[in-house]
Structures are given as C-alpha cells and as structure tokens.
C-alpha positions in Angstrom: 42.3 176.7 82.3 44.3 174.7 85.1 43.9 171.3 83.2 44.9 171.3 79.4 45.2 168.3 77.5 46.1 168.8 73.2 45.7 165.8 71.2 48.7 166.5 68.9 48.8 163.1 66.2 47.0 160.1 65.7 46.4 158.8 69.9 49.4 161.1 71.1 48.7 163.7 73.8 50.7 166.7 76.0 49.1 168.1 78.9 49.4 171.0 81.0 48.0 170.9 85.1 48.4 172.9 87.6 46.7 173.0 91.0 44.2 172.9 92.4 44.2 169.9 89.6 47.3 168.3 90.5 49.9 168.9 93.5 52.0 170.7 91.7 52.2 172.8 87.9 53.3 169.9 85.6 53.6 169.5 81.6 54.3 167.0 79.5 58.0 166.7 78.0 57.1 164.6 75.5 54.0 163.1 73.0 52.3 160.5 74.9 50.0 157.7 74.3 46.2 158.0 76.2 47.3 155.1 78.7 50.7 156.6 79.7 49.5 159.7 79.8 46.8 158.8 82.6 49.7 157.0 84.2 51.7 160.3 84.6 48.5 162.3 85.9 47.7 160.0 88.4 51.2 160.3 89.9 50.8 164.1 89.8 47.9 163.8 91.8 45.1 164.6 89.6 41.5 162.8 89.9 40.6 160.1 87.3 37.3 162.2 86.4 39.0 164.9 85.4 41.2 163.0 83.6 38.9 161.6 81.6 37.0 164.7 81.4 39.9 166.5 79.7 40.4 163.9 77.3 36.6 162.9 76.5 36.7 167.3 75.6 40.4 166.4 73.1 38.8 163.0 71.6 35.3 161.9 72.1 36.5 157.9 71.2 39.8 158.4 73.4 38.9 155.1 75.2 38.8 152.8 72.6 42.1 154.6 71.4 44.0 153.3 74.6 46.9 151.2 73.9 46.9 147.3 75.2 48.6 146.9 78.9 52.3 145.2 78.2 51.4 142.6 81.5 
C-alpha cells in the first residue's frame, strides 16, 4: 500500500507514502500527534482526502483527537 498510517499510542501516529501519493517516498522519524502529522503530509505533497482517508481507516474519531492550534 503506497499510503500507510499506524496509530502507535494514545493520538500518536507514523506514516509511510510513497508516490503516486506524495512527491517523493517519505516516513515518519518520529511519533506524531494527528495535527502535525497532516502538517508533514501536506508538505510532502499528498492530498487532504487521502489524508484523512488513511487516518479515518487507523482511528474512526481521529478528528476530535486533533490537538488545539498553539496561534
């Protein structure tokens, strides 16, 4: 599967993309929270639908799991 997101504790996520998904083959390095983890696949390209798609398939309630914005 090119898109691979593992919910690994609590609201912490890795993922693993490759294209045609994202512009280039990209994992995680570290455990990340729902938000900045939609923050890093946007930069690497990859379409808010799918996004949300892989993470809807991880945690049903992922939304209401997303940490505050620090504005």
């Amino acid at each position: 599967m090119p898109f691979t997101v593992r919910k690994v504790e609590n609201d912490l996520y890795t993922v693993t993309v490759t294209p045609p998904h994202s512009k280039n083959p990209w994992s995680t390095t570290e455990r990340l929270s729902g938000r900045r983890l939609i923050e890093e696949l946007k930069k690497q390209g990859c379409h808010p639908i799918d996004i949300a798609d892989a993470l809807s398939e991880v945690d049903p309630n992922w939304v209401s799991k997303l940490a505050p914005l620090n504005d």
